[in-house]
PLY file of the C-alpha trace (Angstrom):
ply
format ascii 1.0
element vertex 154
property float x
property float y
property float z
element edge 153
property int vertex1
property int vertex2
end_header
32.38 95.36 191.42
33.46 98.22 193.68
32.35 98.51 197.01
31.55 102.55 198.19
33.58 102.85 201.00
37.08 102.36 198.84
38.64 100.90 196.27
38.31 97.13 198.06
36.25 93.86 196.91
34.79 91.09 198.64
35.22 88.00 197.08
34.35 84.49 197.88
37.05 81.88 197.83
36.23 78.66 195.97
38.19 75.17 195.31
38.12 73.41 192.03
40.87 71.06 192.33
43.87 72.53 193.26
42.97 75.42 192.03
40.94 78.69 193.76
38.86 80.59 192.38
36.29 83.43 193.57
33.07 85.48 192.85
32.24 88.72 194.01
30.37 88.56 197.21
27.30 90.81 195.46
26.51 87.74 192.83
26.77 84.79 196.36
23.39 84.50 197.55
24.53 81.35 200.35
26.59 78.17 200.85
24.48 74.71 201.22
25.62 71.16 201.52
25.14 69.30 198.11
21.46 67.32 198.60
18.87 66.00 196.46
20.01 67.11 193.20
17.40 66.17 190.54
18.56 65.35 186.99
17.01 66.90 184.01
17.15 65.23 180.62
18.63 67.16 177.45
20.75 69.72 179.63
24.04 70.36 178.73
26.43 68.25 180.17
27.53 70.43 182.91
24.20 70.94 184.54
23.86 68.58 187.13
20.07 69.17 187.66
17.68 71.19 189.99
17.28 71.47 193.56
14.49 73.02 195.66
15.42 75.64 197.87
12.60 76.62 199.95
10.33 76.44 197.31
12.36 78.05 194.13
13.39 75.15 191.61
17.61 76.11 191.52
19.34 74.85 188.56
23.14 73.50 189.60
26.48 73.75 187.38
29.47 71.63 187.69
31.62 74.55 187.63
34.82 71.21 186.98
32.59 70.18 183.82
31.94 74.04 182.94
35.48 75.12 182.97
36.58 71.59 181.44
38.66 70.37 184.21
39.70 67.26 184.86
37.70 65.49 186.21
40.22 63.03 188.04
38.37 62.56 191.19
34.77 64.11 190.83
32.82 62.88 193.71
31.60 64.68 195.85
33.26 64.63 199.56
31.82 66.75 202.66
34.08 69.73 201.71
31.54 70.03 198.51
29.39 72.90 198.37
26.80 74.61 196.20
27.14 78.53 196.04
23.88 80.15 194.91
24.55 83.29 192.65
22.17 85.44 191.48
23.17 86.34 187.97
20.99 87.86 184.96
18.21 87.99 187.39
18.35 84.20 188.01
19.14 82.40 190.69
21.76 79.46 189.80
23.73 76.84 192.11
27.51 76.70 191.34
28.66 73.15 192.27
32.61 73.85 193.81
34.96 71.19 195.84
34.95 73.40 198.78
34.50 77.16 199.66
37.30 78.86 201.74
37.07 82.16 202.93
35.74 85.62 201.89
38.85 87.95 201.21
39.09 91.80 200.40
40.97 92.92 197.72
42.51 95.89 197.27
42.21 97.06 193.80
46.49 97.34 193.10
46.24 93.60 193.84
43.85 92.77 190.77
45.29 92.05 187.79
44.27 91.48 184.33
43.49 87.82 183.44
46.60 86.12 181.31
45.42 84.35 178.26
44.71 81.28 179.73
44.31 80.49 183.86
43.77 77.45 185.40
42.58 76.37 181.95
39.76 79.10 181.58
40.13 81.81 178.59
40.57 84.75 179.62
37.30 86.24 178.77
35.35 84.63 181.16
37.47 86.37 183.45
37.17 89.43 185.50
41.31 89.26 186.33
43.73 87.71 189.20
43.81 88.87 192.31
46.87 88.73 194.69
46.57 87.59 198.13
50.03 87.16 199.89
51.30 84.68 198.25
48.47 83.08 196.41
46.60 84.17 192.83
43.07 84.23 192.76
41.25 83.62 189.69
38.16 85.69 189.37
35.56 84.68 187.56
32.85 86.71 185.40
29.88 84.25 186.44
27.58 86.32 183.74
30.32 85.08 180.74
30.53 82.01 182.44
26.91 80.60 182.88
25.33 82.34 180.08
27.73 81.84 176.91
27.86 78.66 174.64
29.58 75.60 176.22
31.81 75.50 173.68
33.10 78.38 173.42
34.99 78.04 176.80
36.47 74.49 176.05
40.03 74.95 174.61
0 1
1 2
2 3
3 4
4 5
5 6
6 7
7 8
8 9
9 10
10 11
11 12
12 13
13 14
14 15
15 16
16 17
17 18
18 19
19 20
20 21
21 22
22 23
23 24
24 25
25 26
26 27
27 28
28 29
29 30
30 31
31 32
32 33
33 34
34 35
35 36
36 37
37 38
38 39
39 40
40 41
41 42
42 43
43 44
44 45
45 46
46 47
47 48
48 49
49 50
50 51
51 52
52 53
53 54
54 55
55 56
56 57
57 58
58 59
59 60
60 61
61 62
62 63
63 64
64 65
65 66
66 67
67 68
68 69
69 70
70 71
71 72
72 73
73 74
74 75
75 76
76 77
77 78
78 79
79 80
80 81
81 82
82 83
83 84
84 85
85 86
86 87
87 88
88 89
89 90
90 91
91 92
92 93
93 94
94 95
95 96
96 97
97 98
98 99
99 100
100 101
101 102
102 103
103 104
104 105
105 106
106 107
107 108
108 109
109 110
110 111
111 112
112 113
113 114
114 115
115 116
116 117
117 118
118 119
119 120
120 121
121 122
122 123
123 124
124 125
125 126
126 127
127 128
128 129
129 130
130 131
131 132
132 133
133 134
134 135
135 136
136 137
137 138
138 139
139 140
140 141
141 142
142 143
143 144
144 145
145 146
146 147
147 148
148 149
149 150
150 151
151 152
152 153
């Protein structure tokens, strides 16, 4: 998570909601524009399907259904985005509202994550980060995409 030069992380900023969240900028492969997502039958309920990136079938998470948000207003809107992590070896498409920026953090501005955070348990997690005046929740895509669904619903 550390980057050589310091004791600073990149991060990618990401909107579910109201909420933002980010990944480490090592695990964000690139931001496309929602298109042609292709349903599979018998996925979980949070994966919205597979897209074909240049070739490579890309499975695609709701990260709203994932982290059991409320889904109040779930369409999509041109601020949508799918971020393309590479996690485990895979390659996966994270399905966010919007993406916002890519921050540094210095390490006395992470924190560790509280119990519960923008309704995610904290150990899917990696902590909070503190930018200005704004918390960060940061998000341990391995835990996240690769645990039971159930486990993260409270």
């Amino acid at each position: 998570m550390h980057d050589n030069t310091g004791n600073k992380d990149q991060f990618v900023v990401f909107q579910l909601g109201s909420e933002e969240y980010g990944v480490n900028i090592s695990q964000a492969k690139e931001i496309i524009k929602p298109k042609n997502i292709t349903n599979v039958p018998n996925t979980p309920e949070h994966v919205l399907g597979v897209i074909n990136l240049r070739g490579q079938i890309v499975p695609v998470v709701d990260m709203k259904k994932r982290f059991s948000i409320e889904l109040e207003d779930n369409e999509e809107t041109d601020s949508s985005r799918i971020i393309t992590v590479e996690v485990n070896d895979a390659l996966i498409g994270i399905k966010v509202d919007g993406v916002n920026e890519v921050v540094w953090l210095d390490q006395d501005k992470l924190e560790p994550a509280p119990e519960v955070a923008g309704g995610v348990r904290q150990e899917y997690l990696i902590g909070i980060g503190k930018i200005e005046d704004r918390l960060l929740v940061l998000v341990d895509l391995n835990k996240i995409l690769f645990e039971d669904t159930d486990e993260i619903k409270n």
